[in-house]
C-alpha positions, 0 to 999 in steps of 0.5 A: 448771881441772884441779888435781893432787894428789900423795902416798903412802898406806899400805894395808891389806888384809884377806880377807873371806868367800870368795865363794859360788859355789863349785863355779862360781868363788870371787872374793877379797873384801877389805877395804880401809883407806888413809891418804892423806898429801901434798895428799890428808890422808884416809883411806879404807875400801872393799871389793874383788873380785879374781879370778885365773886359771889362769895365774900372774900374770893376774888382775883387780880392781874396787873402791870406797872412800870417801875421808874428808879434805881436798884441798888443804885442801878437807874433804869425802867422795869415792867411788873406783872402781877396775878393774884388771888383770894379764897375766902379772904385767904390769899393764894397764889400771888405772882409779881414777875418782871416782865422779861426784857422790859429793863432799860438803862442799868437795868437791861437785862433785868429778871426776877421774881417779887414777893410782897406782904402786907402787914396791916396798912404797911406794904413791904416787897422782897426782889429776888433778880439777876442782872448782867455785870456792870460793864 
């Protein structure tokens, strides 16, 4: 059975080393520190790579964070996968998947898909996943 888990979450991110092609091209590197608050009480730590292009407002973005909490009151640890994309400053296709068999603790076995959006400075995400039942 698919639960939902709904909420906001505040993040900060923070610039890393500058890539080390230069003279090829230099991808952003950021960290990235999230504290997740609603049916998801976690926090999170990950690392991104962004990348714009020439034109203003194109540009794209794969990350992974590791998420640390309880959801719905389950305790455990997660990983999530993000790619995403922008044209022309118009979002495209954004992905957050969990990473398949990254949960641990209550959250073994955990799979599922997050939707975010971004409401001008509020961040809020929608977590659609299955887990096994509780044992």
């Amino acid at each position: 059975m698919t639960a939902l888990a709904t909420g906001s979450f505040d993040v900060n991110v923070v610039p890393l080393t500058d890539g080390v092609r230069q003279g090829v091209w230099s991808p952003g590197r950021m960290s990235i520190d999230k504290q997740f608050k609603g049916d998801l009480e976690a926090t999170s730590q990950g690392e991104m790579l962004a990348a714009g292009t020439e034109v203003q407002g194109s540009a794209g973005y794969t990350a992974i964070e590791r998420v640390s909490g309880k959801l719905h009151g389950r305790a455990g640890t997660f990983l999530l996968q993000h790619f995403a994309v922008m044209y022309h400053g118009v979002p495209g296709e954004w992905i957050v998947m969990v990473v398949p068999d990254s949960g641990t603790g209550e959250l073994k076995g955990l799979a599922g898909r997050m939707t975010i959006t971004i409401t001008g400075k509020l961040h809020a995400y929608a977590l659609n996943y299955t887990l096994p039942a509780q044992r």
